[in-house]
Biopython code that builds the backbone (N, CA, C, O; Angstrom):
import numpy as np
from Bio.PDB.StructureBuilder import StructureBuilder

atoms = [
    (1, "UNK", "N", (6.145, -9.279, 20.685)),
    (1, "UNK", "CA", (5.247, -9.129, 19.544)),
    (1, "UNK", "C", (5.135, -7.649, 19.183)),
    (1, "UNK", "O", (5.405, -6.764, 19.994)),
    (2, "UNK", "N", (4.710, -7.405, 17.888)),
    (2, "UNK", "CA", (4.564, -6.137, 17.267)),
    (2, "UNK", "C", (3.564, -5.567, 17.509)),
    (2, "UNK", "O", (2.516, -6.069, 17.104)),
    (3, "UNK", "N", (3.530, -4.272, 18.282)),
    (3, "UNK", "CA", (2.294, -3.217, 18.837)),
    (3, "UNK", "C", (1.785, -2.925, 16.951)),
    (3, "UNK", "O", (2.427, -2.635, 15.941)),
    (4, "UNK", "N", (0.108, -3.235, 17.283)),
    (4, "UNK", "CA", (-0.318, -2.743, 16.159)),
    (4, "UNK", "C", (-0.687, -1.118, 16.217)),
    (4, "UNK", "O", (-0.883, -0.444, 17.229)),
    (5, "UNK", "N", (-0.721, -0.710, 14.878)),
    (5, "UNK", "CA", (-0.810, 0.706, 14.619)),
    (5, "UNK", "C", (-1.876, 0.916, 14.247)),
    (5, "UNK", "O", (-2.337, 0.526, 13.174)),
    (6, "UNK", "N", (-2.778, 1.956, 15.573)),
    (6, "UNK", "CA", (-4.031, 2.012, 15.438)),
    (6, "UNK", "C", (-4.391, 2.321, 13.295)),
    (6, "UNK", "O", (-3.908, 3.127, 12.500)),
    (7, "UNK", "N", (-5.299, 1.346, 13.163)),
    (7, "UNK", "CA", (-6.138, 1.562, 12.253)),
    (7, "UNK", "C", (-5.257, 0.624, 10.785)),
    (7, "UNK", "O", (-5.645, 0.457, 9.629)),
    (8, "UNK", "N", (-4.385, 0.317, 11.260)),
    (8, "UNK", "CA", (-3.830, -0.656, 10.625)),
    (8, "UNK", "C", (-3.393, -2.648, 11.233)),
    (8, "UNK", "O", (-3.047, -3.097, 12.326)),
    (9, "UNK", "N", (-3.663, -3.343, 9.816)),
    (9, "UNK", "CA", (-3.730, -4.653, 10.120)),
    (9, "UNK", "C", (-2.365, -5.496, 10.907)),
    (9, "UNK", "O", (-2.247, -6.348, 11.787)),
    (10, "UNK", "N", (-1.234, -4.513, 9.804)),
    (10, "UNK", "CA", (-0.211, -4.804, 9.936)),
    (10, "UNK", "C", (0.577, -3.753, 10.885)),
    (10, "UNK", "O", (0.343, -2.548, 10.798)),
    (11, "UNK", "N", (1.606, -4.327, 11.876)),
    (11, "UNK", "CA", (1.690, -3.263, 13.023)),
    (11, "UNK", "C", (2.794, -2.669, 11.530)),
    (11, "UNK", "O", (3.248, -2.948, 10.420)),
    (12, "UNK", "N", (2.702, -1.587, 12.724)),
    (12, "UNK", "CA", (4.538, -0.492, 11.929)),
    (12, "UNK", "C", (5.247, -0.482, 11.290)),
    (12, "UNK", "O", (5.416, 0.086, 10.211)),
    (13, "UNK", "N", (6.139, -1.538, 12.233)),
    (13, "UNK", "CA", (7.322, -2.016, 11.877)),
    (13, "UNK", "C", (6.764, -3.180, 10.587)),
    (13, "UNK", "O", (7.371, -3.169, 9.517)),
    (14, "UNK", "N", (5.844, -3.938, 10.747)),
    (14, "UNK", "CA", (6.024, -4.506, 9.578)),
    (14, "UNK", "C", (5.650, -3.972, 8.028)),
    (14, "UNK", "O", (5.747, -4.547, 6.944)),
    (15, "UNK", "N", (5.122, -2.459, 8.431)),
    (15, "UNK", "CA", (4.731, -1.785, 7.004)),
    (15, "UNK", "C", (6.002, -0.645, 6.513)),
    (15, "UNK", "O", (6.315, -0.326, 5.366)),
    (16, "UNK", "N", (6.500, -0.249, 7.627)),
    (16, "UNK", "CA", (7.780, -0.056, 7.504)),
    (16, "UNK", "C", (8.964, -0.586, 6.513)),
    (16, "UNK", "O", (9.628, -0.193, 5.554)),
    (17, "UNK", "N", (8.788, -1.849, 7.442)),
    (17, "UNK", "CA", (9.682, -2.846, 6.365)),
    (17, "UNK", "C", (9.216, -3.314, 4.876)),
    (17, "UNK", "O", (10.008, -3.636, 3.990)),
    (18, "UNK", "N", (8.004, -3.300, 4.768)),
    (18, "UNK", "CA", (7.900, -3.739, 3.251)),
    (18, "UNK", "C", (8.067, -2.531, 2.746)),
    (18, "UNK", "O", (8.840, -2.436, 1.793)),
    (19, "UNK", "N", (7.540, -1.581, 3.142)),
    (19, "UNK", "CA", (8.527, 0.099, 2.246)),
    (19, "UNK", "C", (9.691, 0.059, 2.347)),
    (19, "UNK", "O", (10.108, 0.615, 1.331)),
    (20, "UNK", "N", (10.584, -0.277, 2.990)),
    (20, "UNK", "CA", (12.219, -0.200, 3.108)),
    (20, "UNK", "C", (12.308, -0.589, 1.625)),
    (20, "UNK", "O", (12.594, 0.150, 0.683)),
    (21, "UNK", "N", (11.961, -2.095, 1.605)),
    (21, "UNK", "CA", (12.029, -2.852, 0.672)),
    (21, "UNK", "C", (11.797, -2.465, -0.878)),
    (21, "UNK", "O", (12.533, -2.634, -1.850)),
    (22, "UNK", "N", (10.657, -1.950, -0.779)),
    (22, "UNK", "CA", (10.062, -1.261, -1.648)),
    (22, "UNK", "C", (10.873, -0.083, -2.184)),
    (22, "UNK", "O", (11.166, -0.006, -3.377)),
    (23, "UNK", "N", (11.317, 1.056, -1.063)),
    (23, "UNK", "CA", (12.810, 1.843, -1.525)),
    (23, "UNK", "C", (13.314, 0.929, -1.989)),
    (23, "UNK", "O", (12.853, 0.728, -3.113)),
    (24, "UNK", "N", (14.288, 0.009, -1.622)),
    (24, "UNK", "CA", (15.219, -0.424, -2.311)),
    (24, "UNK", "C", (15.152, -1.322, -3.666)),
    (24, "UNK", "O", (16.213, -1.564, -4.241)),
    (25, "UNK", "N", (14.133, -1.737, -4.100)),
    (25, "UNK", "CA", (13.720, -1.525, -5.363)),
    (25, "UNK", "C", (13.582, -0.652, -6.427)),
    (25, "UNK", "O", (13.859, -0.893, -7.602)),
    (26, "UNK", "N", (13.209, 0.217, -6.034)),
    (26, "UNK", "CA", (13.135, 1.678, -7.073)),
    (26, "UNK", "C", (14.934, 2.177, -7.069)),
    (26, "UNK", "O", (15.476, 2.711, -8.036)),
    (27, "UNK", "N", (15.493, 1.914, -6.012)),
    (27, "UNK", "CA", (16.726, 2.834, -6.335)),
    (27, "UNK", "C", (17.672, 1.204, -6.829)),
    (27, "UNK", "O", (18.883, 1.304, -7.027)),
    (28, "UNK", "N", (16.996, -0.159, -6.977)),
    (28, "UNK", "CA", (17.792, -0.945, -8.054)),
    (28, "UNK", "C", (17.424, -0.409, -9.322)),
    (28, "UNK", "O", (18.407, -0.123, -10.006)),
    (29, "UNK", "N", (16.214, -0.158, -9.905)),
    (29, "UNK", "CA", (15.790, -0.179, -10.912)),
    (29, "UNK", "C", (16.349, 1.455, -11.540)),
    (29, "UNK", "O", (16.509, 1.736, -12.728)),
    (30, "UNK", "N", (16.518, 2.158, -10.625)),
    (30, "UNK", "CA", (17.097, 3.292, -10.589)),
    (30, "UNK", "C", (18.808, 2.759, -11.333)),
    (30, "UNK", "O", (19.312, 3.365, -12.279)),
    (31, "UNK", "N", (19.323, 1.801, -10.799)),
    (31, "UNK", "CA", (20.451, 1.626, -10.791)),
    (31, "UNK", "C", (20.639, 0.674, -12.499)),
    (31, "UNK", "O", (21.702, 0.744, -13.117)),
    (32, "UNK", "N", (19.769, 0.078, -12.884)),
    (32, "UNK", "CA", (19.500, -0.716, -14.076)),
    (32, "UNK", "C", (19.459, 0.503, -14.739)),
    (32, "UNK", "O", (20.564, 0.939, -15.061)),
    (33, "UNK", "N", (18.312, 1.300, -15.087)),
    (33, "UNK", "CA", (18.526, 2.681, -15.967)),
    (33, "UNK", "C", (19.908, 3.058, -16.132)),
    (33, "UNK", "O", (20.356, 2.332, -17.020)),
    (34, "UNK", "N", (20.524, 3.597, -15.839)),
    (34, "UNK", "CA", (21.923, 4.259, -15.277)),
    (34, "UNK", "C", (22.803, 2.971, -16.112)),
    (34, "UNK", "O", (23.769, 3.401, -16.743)),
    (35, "UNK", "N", (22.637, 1.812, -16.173)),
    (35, "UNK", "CA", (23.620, 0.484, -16.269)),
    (35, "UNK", "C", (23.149, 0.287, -18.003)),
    (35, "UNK", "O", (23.600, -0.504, -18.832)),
    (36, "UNK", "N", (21.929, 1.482, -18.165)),
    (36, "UNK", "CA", (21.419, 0.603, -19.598)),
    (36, "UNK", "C", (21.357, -0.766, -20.104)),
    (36, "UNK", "O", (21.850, -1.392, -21.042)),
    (37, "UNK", "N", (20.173, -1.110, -18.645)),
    (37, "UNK", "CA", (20.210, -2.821, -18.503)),
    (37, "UNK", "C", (18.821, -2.890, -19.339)),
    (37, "UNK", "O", (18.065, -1.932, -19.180)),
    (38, "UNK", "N", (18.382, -3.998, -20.273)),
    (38, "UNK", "CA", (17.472, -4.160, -21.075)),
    (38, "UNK", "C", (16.099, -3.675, -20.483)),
    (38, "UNK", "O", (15.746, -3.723, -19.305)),
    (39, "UNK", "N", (15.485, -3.251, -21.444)),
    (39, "UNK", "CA", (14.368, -2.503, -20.967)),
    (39, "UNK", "C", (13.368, -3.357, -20.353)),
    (39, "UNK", "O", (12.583, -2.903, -19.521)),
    (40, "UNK", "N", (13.355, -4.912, -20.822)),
    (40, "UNK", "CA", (12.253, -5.523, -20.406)),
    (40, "UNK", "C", (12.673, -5.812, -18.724)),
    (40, "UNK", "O", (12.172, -5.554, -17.630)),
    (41, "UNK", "N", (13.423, -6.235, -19.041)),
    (41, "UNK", "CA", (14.214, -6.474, -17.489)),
    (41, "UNK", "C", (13.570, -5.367, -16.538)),
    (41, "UNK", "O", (13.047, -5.886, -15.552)),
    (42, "UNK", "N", (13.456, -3.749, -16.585)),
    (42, "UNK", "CA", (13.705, -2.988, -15.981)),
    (42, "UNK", "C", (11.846, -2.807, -15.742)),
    (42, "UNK", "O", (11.332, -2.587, -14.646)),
    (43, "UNK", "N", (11.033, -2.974, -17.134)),
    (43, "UNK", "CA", (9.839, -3.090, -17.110)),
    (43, "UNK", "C", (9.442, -3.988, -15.443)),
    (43, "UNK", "O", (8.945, -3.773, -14.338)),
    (44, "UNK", "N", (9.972, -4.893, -16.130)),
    (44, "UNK", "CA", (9.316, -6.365, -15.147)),
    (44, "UNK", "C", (9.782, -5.735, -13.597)),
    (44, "UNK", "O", (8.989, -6.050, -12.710)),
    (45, "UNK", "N", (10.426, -5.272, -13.351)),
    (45, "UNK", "CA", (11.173, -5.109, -11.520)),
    (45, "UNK", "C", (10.028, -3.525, -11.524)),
    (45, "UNK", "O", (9.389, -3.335, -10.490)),
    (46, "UNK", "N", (9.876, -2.617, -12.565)),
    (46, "UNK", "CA", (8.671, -1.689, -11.624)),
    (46, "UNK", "C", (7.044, -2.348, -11.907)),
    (46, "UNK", "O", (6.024, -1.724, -11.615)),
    (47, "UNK", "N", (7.053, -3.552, -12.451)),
    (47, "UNK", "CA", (5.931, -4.288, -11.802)),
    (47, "UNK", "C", (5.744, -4.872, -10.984)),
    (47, "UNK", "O", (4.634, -5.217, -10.579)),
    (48, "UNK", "N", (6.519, -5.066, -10.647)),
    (48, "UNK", "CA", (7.007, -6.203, -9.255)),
    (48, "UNK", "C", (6.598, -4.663, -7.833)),
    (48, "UNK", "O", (5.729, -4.739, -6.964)),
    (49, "UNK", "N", (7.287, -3.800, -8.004)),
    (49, "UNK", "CA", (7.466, -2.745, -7.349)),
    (49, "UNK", "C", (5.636, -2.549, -7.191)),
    (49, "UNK", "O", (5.104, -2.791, -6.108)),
    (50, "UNK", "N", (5.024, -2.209, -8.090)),
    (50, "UNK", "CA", (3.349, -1.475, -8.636)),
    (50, "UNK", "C", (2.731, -2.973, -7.488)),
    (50, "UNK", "O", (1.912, -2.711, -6.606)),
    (51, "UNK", "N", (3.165, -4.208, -7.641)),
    (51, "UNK", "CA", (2.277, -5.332, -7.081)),
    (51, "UNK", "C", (2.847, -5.268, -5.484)),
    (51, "UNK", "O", (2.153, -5.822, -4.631)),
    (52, "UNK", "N", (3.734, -4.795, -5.194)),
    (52, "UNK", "CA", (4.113, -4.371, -3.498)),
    (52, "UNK", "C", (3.522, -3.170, -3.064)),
    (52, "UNK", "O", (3.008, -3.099, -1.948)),
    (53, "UNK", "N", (3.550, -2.108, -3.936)),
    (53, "UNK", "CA", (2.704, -1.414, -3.281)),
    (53, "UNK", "C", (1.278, -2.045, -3.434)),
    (53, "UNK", "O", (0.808, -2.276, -2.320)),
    (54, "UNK", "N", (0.739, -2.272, -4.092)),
    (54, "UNK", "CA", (-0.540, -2.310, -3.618)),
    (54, "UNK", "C", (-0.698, -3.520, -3.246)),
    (54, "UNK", "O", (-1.822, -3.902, -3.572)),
    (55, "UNK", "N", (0.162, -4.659, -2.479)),
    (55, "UNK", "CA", (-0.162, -5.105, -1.240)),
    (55, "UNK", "C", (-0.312, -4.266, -0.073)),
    (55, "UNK", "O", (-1.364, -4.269, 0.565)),
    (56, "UNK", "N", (0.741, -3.504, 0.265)),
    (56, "UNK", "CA", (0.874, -1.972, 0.894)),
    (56, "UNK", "C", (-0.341, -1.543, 1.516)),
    (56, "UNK", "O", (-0.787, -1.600, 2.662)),
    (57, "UNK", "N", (-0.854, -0.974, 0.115)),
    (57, "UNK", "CA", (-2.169, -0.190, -0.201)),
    (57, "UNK", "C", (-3.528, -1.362, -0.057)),
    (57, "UNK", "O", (-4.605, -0.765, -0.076)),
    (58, "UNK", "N", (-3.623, -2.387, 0.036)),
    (58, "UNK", "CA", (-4.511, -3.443, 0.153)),
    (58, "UNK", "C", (-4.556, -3.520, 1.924)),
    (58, "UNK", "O", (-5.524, -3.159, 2.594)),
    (59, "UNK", "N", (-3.262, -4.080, 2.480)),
    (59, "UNK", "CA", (-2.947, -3.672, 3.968)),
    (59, "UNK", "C", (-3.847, -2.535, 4.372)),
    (59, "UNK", "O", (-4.912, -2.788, 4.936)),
    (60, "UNK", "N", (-3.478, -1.287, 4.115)),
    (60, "UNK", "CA", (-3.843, -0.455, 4.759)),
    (60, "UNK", "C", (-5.669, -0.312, 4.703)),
    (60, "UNK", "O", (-6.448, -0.485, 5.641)),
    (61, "UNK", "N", (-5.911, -0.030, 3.610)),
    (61, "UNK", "CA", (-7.448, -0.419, 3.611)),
    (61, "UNK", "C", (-8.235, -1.157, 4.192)),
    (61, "UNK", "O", (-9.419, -0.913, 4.421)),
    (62, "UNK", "N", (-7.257, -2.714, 4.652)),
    (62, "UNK", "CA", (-8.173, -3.263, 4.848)),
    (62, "UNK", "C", (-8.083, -2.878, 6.739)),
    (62, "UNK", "O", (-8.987, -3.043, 7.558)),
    (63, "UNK", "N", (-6.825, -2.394, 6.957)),
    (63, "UNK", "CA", (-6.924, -1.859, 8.605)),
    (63, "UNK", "C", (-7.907, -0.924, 8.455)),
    (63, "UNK", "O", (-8.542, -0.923, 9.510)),
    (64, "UNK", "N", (-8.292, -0.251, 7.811)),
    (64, "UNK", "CA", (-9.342, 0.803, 7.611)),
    (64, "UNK", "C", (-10.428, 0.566, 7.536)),
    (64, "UNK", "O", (-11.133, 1.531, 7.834)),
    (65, "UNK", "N", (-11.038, -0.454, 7.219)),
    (65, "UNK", "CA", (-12.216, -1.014, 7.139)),
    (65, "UNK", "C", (-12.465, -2.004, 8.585)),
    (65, "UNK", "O", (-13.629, -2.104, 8.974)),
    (66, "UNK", "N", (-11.574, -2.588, 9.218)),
    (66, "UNK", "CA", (-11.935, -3.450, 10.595)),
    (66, "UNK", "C", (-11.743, -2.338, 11.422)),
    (66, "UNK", "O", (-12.442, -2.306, 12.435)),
    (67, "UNK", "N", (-10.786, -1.216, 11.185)),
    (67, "UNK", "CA", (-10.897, -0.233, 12.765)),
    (67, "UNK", "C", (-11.736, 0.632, 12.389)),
    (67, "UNK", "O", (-12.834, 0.352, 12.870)),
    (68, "UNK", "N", (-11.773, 1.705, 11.659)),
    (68, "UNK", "CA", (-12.415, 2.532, 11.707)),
    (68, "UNK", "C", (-14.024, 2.320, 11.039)),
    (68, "UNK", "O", (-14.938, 3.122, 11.228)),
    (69, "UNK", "N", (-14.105, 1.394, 10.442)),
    (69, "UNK", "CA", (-15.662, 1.594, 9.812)),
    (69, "UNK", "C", (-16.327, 0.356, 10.523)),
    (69, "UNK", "O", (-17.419, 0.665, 10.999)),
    (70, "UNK", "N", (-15.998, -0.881, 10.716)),
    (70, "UNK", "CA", (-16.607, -1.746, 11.519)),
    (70, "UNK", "C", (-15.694, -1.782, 12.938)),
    (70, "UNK", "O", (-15.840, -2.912, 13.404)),
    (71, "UNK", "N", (-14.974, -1.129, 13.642)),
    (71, "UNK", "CA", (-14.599, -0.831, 14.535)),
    (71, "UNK", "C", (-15.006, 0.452, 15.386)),
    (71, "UNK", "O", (-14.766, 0.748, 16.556)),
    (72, "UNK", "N", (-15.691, 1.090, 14.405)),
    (72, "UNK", "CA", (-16.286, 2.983, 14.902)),
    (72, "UNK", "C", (-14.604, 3.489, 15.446)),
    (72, "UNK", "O", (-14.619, 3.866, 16.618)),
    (73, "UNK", "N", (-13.554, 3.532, 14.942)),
    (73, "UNK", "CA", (-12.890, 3.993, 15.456)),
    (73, "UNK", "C", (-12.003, 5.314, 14.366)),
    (73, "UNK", "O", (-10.833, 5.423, 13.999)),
    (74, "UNK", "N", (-13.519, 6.327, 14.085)),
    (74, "UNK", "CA", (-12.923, 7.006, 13.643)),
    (74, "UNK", "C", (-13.317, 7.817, 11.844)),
    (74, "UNK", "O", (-13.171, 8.892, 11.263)),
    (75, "UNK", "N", (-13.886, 6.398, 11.588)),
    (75, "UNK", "CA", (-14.470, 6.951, 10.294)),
    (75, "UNK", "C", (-15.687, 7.360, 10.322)),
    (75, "UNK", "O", (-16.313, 7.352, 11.382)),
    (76, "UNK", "N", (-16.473, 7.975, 8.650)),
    (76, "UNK", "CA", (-17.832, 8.290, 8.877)),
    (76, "UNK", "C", (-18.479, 7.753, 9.460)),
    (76, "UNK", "O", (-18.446, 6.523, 9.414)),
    (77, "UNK", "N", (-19.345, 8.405, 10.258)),
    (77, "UNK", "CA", (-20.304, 7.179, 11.183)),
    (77, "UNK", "C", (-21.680, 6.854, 9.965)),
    (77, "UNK", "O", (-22.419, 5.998, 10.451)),
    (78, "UNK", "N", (-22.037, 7.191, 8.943)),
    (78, "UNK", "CA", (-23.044, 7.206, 8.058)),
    (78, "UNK", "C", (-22.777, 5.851, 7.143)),
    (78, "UNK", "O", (-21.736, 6.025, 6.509)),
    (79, "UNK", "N", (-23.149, 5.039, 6.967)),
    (79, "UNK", "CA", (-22.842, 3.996, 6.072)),
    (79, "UNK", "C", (-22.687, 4.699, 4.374)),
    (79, "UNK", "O", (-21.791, 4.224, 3.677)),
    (80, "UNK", "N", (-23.121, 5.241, 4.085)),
    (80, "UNK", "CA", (-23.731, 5.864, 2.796)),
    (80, "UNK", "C", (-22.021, 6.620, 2.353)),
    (80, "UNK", "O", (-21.288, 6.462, 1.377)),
    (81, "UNK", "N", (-21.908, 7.427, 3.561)),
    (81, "UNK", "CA", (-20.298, 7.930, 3.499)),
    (81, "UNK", "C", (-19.182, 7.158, 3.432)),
    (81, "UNK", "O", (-18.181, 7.472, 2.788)),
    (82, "UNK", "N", (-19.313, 6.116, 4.099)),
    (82, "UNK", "CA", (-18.556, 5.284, 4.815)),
    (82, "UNK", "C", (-18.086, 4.193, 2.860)),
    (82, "UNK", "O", (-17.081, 3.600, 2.470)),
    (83, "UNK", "N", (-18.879, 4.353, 2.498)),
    (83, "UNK", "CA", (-18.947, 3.388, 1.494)),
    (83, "UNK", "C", (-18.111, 4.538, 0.247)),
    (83, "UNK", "O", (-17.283, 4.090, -0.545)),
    (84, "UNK", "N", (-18.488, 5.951, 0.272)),
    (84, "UNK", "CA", (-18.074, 6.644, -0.314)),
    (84, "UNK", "C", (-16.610, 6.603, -0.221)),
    (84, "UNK", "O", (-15.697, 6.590, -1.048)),
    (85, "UNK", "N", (-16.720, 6.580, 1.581)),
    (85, "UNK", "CA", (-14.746, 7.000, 1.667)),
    (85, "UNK", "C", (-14.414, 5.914, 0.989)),
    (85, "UNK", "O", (-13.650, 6.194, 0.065)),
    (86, "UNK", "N", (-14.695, 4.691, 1.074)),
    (86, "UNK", "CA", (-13.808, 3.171, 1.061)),
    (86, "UNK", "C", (-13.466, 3.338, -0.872)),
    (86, "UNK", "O", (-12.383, 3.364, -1.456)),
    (87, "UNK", "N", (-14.675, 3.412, -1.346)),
    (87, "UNK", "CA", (-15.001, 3.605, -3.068)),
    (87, "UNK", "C", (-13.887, 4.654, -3.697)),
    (87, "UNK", "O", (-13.188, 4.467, -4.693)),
    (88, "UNK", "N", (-13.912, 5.491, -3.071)),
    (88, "UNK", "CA", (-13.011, 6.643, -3.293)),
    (88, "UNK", "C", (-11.392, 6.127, -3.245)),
    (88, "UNK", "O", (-10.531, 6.390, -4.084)),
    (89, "UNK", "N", (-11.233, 5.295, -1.986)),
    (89, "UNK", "CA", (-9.924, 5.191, -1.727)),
    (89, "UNK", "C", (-9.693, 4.090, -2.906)),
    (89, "UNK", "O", (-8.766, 4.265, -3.696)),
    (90, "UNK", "N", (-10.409, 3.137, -2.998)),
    (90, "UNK", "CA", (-9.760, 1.614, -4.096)),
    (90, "UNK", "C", (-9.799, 2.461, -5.031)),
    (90, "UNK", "O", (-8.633, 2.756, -5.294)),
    (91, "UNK", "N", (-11.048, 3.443, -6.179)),
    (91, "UNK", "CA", (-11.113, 4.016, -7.081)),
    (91, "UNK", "C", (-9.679, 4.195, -7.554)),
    (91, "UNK", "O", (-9.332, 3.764, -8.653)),
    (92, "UNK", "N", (-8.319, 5.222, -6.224)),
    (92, "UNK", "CA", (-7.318, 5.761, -7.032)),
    (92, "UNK", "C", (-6.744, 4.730, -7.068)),
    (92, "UNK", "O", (-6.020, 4.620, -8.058)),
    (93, "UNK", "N", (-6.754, 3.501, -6.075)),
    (93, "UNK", "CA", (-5.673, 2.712, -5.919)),
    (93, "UNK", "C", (-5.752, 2.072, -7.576)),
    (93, "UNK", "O", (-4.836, 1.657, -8.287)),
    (94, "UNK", "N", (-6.975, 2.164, -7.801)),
    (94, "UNK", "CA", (-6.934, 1.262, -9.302)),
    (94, "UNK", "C", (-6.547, 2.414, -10.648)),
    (94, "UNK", "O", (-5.890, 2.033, -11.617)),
    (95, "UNK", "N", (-6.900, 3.389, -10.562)),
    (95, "UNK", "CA", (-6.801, 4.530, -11.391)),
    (95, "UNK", "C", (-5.323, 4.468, -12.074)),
    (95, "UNK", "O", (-4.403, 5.193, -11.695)),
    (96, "UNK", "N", (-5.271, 4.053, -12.532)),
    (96, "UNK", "CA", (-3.534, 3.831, -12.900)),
    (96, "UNK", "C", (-3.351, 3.642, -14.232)),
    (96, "UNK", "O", (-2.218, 3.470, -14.682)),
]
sb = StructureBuilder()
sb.init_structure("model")
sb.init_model(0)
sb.init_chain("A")
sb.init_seg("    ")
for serial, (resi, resn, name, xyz) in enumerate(atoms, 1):
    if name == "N":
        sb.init_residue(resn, " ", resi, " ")
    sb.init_atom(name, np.array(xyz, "f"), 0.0, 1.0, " ", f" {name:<3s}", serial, name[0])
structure = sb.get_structure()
């Protein structure tokens, strides 16, 4: 089984791998540009890309919220902060 990575849900290797993945998306879509493959086409695959990362980015947060803020392993110990960091972090994830 996969050693989890402190403060994350998903161990390593499996966040690893959905970034591999995730590279190799951008350098298809990379490769569609270059091929002057229809634009909608090329639209639709960096949405696809935008909805993996922020599974990604959903992952990681939410390891962030069971270890370090209801785990004490690491984040503000102040609830008041604690709510700040979390607010702060979705804020950019959505900022787009």
């Amino acid at each position: 089984m996969a050693t989890r990575v402190r403060g994350y849900t998903a161990s390593k290797r499996e966040l690893l791998g959905r970034l591999r993945r995730i590279e190799g998306q951008v350098r298809g879509v990379a490769a569609m540009v270059e091929q002057d493959r229809y634009c909608i086409d090329v639209v639709t695959q960096i949405n696809a890309i935008r909805a993996a990362l922020d599974k990604v980015a959903l992952g990681l947060v939410d390891g962030h919220v069971r270890h370090c803020l209801v785990g004490g392993g690491g984040g503000p110990s102040d609830p008041g902060e604690q709510a700040d960091e979390l607010m702060g972090a979705i804020g950019r994830m959505l900022s787009r």
